[in-house]
VOKOLZA-407023 format. One line per 5 residues: their letters; for each residue x, y, z of C-alpha. Coordinates in Angstrom, 2 decimals. Layout:
A = X,Y,Z ~ ...
This chain:
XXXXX = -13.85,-24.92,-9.19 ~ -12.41,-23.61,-6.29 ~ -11.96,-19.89,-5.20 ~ -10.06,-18.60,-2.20 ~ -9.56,-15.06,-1.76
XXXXX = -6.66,-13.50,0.52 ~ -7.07,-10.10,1.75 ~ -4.30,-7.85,3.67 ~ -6.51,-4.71,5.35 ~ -3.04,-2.22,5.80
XXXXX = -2.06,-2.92,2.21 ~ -5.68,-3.18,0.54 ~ -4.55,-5.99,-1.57 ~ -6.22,-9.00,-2.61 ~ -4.82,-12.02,-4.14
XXXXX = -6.70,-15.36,-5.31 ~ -6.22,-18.83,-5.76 ~ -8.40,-20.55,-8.26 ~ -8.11,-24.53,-8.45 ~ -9.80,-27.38,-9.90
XXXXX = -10.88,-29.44,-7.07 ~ -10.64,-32.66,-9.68 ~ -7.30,-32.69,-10.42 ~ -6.20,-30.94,-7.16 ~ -3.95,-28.20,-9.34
XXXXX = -4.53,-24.31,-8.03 ~ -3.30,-21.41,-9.69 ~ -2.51,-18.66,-6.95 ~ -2.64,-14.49,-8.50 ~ -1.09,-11.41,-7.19
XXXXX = 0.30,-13.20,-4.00 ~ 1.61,-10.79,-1.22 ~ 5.19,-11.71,-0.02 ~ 3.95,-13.63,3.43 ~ 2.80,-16.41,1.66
XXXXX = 2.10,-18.54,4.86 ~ -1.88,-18.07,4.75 ~ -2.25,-19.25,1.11 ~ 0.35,-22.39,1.89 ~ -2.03,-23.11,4.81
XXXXX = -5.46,-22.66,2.63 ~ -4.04,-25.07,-0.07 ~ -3.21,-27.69,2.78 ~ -6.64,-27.20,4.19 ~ -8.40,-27.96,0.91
XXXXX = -5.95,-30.15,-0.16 ~ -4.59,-28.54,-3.60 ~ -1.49,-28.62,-4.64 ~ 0.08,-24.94,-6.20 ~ 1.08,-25.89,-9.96
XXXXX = 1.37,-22.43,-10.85 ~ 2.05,-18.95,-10.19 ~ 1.42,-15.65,-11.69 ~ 0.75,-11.91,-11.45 ~ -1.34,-8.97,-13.16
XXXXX = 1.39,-6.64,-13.11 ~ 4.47,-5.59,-11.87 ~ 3.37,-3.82,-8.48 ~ 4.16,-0.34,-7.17 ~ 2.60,-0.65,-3.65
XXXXX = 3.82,-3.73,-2.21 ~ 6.15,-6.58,-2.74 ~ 4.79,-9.50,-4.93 ~ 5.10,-12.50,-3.49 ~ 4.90,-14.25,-6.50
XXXXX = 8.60,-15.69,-6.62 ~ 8.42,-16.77,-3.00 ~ 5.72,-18.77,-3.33 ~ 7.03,-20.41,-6.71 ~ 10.12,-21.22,-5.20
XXXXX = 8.44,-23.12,-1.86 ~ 6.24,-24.89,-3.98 ~ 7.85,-25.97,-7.25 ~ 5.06,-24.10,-9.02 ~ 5.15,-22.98,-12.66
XXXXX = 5.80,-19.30,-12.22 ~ 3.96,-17.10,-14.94 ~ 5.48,-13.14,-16.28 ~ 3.93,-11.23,-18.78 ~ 5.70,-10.86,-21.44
XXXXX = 3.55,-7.50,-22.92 ~ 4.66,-3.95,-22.62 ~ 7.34,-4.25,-24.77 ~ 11.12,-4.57,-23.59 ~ 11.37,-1.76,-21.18
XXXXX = 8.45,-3.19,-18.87 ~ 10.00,-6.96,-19.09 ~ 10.57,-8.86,-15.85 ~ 14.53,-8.69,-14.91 ~ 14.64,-11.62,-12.76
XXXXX = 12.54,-13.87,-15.14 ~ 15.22,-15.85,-16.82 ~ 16.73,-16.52,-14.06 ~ 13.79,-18.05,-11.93 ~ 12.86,-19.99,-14.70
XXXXX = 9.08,-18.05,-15.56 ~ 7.14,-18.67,-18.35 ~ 6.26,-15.42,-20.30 ~ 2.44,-15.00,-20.88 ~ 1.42,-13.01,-23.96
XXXXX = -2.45,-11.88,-24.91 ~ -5.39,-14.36,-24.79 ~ -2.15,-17.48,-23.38 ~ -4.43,-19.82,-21.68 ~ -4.00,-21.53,-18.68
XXXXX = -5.45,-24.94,-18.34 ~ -6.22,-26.36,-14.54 ~ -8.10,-29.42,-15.38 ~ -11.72,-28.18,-16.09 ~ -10.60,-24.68,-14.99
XXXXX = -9.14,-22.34,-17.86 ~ -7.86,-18.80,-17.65 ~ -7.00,-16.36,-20.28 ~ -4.01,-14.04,-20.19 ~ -6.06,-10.64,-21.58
XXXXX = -3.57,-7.76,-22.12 ~ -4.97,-4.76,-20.57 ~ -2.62,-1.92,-20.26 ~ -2.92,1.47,-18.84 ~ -2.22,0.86,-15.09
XXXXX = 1.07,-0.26,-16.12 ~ 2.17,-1.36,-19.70 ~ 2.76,-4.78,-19.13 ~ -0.56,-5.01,-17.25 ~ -2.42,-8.84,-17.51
XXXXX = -6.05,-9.19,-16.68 ~ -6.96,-12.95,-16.03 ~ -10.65,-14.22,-17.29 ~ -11.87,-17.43,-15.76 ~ -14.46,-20.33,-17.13
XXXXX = -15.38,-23.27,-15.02 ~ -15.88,-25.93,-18.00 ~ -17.54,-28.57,-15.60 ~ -20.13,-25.58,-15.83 ~ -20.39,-23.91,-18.45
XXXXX = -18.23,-22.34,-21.82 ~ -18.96,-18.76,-20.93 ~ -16.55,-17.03,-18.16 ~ -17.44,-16.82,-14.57 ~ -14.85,-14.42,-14.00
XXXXX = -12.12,-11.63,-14.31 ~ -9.59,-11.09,-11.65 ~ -8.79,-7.76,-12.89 ~ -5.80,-6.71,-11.04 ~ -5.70,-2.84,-11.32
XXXXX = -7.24,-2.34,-14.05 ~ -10.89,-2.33,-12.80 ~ -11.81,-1.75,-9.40 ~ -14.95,-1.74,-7.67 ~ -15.94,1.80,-8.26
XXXXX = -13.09,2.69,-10.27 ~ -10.26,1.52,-12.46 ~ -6.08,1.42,-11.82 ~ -4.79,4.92,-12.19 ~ -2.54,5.12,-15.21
XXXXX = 0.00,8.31,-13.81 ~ 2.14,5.84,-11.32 ~ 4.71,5.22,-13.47 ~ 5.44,9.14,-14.19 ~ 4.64,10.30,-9.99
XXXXX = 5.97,7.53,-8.29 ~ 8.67,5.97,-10.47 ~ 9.69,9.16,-12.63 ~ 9.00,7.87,-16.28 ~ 8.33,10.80,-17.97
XXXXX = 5.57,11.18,-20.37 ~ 3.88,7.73,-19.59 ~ 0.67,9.67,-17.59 ~ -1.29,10.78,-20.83 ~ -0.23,7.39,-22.72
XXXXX = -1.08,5.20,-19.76 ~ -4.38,6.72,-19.25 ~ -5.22,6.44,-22.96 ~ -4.22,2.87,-23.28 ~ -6.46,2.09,-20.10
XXXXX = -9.73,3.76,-22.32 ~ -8.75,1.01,-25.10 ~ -8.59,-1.89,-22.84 ~ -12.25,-0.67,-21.21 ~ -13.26,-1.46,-24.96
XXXXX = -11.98,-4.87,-24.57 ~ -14.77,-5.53,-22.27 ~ -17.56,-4.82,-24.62 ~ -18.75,-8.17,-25.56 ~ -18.09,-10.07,-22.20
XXXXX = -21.56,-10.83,-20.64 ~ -23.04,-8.67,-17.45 ~ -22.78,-11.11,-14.93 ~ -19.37,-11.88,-15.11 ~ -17.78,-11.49,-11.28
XXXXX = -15.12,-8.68,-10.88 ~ -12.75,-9.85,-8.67 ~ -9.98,-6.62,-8.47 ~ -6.19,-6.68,-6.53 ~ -7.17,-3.98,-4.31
XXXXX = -10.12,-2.05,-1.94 ~ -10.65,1.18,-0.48 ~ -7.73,2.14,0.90 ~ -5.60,2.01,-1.59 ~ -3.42,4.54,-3.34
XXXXX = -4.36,2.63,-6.96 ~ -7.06,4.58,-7.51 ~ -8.51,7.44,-6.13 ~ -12.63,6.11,-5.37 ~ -12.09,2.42,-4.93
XXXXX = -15.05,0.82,-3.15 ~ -15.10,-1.61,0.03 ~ -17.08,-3.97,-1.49 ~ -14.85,-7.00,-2.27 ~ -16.39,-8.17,-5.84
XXXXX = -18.71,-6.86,-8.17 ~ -20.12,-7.59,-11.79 ~ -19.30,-6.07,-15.20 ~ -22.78,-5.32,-15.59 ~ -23.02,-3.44,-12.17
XXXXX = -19.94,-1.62,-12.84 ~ -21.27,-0.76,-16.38 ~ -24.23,0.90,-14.65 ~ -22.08,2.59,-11.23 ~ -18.49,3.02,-12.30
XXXXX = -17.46,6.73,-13.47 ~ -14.74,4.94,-15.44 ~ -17.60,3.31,-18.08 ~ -19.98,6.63,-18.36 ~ -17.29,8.46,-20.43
XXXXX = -17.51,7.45,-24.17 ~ -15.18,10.29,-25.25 ~ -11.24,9.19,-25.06 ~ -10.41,12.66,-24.26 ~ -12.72,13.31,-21.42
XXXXX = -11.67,9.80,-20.02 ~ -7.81,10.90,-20.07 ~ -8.59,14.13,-17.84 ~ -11.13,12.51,-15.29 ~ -8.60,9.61,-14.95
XXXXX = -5.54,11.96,-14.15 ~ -7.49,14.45,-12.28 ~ -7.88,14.21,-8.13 ~ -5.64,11.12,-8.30 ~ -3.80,10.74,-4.40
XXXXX = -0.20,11.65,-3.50 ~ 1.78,8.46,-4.03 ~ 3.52,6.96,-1.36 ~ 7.22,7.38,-1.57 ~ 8.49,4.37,-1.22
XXXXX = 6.21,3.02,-4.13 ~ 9.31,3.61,-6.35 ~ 11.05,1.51,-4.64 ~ 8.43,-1.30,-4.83 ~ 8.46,-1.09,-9.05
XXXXX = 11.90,-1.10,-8.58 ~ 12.31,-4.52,-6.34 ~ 9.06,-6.11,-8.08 ~ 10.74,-5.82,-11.77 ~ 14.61,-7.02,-10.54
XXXXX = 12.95,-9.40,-7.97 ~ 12.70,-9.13,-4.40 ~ 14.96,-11.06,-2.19 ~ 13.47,-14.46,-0.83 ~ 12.97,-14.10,2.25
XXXXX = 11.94,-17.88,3.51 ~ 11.11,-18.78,7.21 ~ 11.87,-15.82,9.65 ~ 11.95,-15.99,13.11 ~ 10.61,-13.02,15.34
XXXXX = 12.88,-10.23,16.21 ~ 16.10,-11.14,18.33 ~ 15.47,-8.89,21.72 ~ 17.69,-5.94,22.12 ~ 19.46,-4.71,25.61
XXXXX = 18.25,-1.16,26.46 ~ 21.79,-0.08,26.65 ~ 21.90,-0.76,22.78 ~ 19.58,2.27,22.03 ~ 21.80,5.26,21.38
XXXXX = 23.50,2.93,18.91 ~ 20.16,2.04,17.43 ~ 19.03,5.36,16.99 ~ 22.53,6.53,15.65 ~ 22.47,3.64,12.62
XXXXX = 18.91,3.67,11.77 ~ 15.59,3.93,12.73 ~ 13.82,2.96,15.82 ~ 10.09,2.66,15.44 ~ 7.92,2.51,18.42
XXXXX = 4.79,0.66,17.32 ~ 2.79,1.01,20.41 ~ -0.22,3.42,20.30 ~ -0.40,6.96,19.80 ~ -1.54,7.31,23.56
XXXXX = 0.75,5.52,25.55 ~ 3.73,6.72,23.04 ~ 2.61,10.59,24.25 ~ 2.50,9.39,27.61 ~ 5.90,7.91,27.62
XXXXX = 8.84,7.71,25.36 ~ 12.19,7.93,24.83 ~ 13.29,10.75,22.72 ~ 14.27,10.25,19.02 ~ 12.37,7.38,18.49
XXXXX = 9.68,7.05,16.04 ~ 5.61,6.30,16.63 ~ 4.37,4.70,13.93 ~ 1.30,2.65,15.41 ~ 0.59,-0.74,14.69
XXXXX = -3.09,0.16,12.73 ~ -4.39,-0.12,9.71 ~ -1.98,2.48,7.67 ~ 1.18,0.86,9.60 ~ 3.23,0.24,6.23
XXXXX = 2.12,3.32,4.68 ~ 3.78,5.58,7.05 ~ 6.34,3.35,7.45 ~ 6.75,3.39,3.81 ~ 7.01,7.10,3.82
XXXXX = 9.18,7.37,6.69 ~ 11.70,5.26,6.61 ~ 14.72,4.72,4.85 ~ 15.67,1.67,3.12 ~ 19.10,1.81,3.52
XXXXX = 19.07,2.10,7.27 ~ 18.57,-0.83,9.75 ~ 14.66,-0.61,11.70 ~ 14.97,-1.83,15.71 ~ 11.59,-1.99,16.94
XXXXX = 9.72,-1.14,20.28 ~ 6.94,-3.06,20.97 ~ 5.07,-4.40,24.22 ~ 4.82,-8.05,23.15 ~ 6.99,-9.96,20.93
XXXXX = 3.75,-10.89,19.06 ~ 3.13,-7.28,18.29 ~ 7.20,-6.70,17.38 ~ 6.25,-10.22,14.52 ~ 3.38,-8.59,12.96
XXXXX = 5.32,-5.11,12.58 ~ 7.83,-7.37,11.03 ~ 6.00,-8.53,8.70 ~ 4.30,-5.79,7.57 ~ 7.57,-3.98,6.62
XXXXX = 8.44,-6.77,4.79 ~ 5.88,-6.93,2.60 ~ 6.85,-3.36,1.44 ~ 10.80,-4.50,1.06 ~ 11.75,-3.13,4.62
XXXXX = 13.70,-6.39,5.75 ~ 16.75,-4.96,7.55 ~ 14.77,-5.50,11.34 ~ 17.56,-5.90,14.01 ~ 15.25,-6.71,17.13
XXXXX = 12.79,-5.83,19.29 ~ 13.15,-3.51,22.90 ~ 11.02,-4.40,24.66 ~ 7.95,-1.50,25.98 ~ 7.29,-2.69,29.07
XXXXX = 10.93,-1.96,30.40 ~ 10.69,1.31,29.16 ~ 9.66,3.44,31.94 ~ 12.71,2.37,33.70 ~ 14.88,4.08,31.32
XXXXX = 16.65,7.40,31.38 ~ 15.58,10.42,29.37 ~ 11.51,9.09,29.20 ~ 9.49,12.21,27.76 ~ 6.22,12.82,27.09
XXXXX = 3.82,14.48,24.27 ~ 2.16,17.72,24.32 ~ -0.92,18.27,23.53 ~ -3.46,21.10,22.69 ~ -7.41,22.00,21.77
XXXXX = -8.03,22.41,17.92 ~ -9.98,25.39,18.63 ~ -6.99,27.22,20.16 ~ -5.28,27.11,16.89 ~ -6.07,30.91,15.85
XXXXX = -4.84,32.14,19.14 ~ -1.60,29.65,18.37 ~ -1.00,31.47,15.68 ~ -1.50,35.04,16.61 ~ 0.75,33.95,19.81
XXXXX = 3.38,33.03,17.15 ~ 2.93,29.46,16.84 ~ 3.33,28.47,13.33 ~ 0.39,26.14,12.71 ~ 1.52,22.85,10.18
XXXXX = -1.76,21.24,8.69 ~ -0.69,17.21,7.36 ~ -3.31,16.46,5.95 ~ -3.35,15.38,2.28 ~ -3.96,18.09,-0.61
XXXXX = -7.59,17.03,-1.41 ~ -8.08,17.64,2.32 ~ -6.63,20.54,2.46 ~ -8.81,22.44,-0.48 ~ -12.19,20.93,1.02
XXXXX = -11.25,23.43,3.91 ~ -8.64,24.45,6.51 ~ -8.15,26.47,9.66 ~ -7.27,30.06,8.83 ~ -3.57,30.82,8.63
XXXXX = -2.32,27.25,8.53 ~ 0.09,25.61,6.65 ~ 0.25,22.96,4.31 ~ 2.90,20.25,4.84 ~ 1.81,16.71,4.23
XXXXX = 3.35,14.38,6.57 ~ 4.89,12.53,4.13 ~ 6.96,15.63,3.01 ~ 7.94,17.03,6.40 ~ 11.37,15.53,6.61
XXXXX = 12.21,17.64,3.33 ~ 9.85,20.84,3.64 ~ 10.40,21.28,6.79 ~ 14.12,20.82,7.02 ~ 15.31,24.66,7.02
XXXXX = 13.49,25.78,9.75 ~ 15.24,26.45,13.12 ~ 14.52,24.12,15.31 ~ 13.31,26.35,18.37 ~ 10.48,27.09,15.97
XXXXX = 7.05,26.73,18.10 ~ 5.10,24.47,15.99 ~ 1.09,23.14,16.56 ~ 0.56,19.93,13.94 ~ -3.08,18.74,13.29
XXXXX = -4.37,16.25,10.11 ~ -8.09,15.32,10.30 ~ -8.85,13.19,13.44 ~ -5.39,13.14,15.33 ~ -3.62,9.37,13.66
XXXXX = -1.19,11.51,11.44 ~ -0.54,14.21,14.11 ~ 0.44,11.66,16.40 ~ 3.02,10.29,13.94 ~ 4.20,13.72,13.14
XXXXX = 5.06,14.96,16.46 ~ 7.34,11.83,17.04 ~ 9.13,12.73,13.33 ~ 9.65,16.45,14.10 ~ 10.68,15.54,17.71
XXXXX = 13.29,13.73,15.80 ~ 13.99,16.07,13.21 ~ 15.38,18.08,16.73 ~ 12.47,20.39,16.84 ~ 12.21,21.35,20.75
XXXXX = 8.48,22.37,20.93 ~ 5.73,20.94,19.40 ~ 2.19,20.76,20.14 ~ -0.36,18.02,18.80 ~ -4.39,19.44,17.84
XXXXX = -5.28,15.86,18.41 ~ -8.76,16.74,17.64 ~ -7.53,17.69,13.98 ~ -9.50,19.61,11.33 ~ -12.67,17.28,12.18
XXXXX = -12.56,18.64,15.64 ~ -12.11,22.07,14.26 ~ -14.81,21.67,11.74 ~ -17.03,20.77,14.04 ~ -16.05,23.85,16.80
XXXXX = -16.74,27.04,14.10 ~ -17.14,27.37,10.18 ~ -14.16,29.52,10.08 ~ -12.32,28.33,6.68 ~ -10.47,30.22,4.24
């Protein structure tokens, strides 16, 4: 048997392909929508793709599932659980096969079950594996998210991020059950989950990238509770804000996403086509933080190229709008492409390109201020914004802040006039950079970034309400 694992670090997704090196059939899971990398693995080890599936429809990215069937010819596999309001739209259509509990998929001496395991999402599939040239009993479960290293999928996504009312309590009730499916599978079996710390899925996911049942019995929170009741509070309780756009991914993941096929990198743009860029849509600078404060042209917005690109970008932009880019290499202005496409943001324009941007009229720069001025900010009359998350914010925050999570500023900070003096901090200075380029564009006129952030401050005086 043969096991490749695929692992994107801004979306903290994995996906798998699991083949029988035999017959030369794979089986790829949970693929994200830049399929390239798995195409190029399967080459390499010469296996061909027969089929295609997915644990679940996904709320965080865009499943690249019916991309990669429709390059390769490959069987492509839906579940067919959850009942008819969690059914795949697009499945007719691209000719899937529905999967239904304990389905088996054969891959010469390879076989996977289809286990139904609900609670993240209805429909939710987990996949156990046996290598037969081995042995009868399973090797092991890619679980999706429904266990995690550390944790298990949270079950209130559906109700936060999508709006389905009254599916938090039932989700995280039907995610107890399917913990009980896993009494009688043996300790060793491997634990291979869709996702790692990092992501929104869960709120203590670990960094390790596998782990065993049995090891998980003995460390995960999620198997200590025996009581259903106690499970359905701890589960709900401290769970992360939700991205915004993560509606939008259920949305695009259950109609199907668009295919996107071969793209080319982003079509350079004239300087002289800015104001019209900036009057249709977005323009995203993806250069860093730094050299964004030290020069840039006003209304654009810095969203760095790092590790939490797509979140922000996810939060920030619209999806309706087109996205021109700014970026210093065309290389850089390819991988920003194709990280907003794996969240659905496809409408990219072009590229301007950073290095000419100096030259331009109207160049401004990014002011900046010490964390431990912030009281004196405030007595001065400088309203102090904190954007940090809310778990942040109750482990401690600087005395007469306020609370406005970046992801919210557009909206909860839309009444205020815009000759408002503002100081913006998070935790280490990465969100505060972002927000000072949003309320720059919002039209606020002076702005001041903490860059230090609440670490900084921490570290400076114990002063916390």
């Amino acid at each position: 048997m043969l096991v490749r694992r695929f692992y994107d670090d801004r979306l903290a997704q994995a996906a798998y392909l699991i083949g029988c090196q035999r017959t030369g059939d794979a089986l790829v899971i949970d693929p994200p929508r830049d399929i390239a990398p798995i195409l190029e693995a399967a080459r390499a080890e010469g296996m061909r793709i027969a089929k295609v599936t997915e644990t679940h429809i996904h709320a965080d990215f865009v499943s690249g599932a019916r991309e990669l069937a429709a390059a390769t010819g490959a069987e492509l596999l839906l579940s067919a659980e959850g009942g008819p309001d969690w059914q795949y739209g697009y499945a007719a259509e691209a000719g899937a096969t529905l999967l239904h509990d304990r389905d088996t998929i054969v891959l010469g001496g390879v076989r996977i079950a289809a286990w139904h395991t609900p609670g993240h999402t209805p429909e939710h599939l987990a996949f156990l594996v046996t290598d037969t040239a081995r042995s009868e009993e399973p090797v092991a479960m890619v679980t999706g998210d429904f266990v995690f290293v550390g944790d298990v999928g949270r079950p209130d996504l559906l109700e936060k991020a999508a709006k389905v009312v009254g599916t938090m309590e039932v989700g995280a009730r039907q995610l107890f059950r399917s913990l009980q499916q896993l009494a009688d599978l043996p300790d060793h079996l491997q634990i291979w989950p869709g996702h790692g710390a990092g992501s929104a899925c869960g709120k203590a996911l670990g960094a390790m990238p596998t782990s065993t049942l049995g090891y998980e019995r003995r460390t995960n929170w999620a198997f200590g509770i025996a009581d259903e009741a106690a499970f359905v509070a701890a589960v709900l309780e401290g769970q992360p804000t939700p991205p915004a756009y993560f509606a939008m991914m259920k949305h695009l993941n259950k109609v199907g996403a668009p295919i996107l096929g071969a793209r080319g990198a982003p079509a350079p743009l004239p300087w002289r086509d800015l104001p019209a860029a900036l009057a249709e849509g977005a323009v995203v600078d993806v250069r860093p933080a730094g050299a964004y404060r030290d020069a840039h042209l006003p209304g654009t917005l810095n969203i760095p190229l790092i590790k939490a690109f797509t979140t922000w970008a996810g939060w920030l932009l619209s999806y309706e709008a087109p996205i021109a880019l700014i970026a210093d290499s065309t290389a850089d202005a390819v991988e920003a492409q194709r990280a907003l496409a794996s969240i659905g943001l496809d409408r990219v324009t072009g590229m301007f390109d950073a290095n000419d941007l100096a030259a331009q009229p109207g160049v401004a720069s990014g002011r900046v201020g010490e964390i431990t001025d912030a009281v004196g900010l405030a007595e001065g009359g400088r309203r102090i914004i904190d954007l940090r998350e809310p778990n942040e914010w109750t482990a401690g925050h600087i005395p007469g802040a306020e609370h406005h999570p970046l992801g919210t500023v557009t909206a909860t900070l839309a009444d205020l006039p815009r000759d408002t003096p503002l100081a913006i901090h998070c935790q280490a200075g990465t969100r505060s950079a972002i927000g000072a380029s949003v309320l720059e564009r919002m039209g606020f006129t002076d702005v001041v970034d903490l860059t230090a952030g609440y670490a900084g401050w921490a570290r400076a005086t114990a002063g916390v309400e």
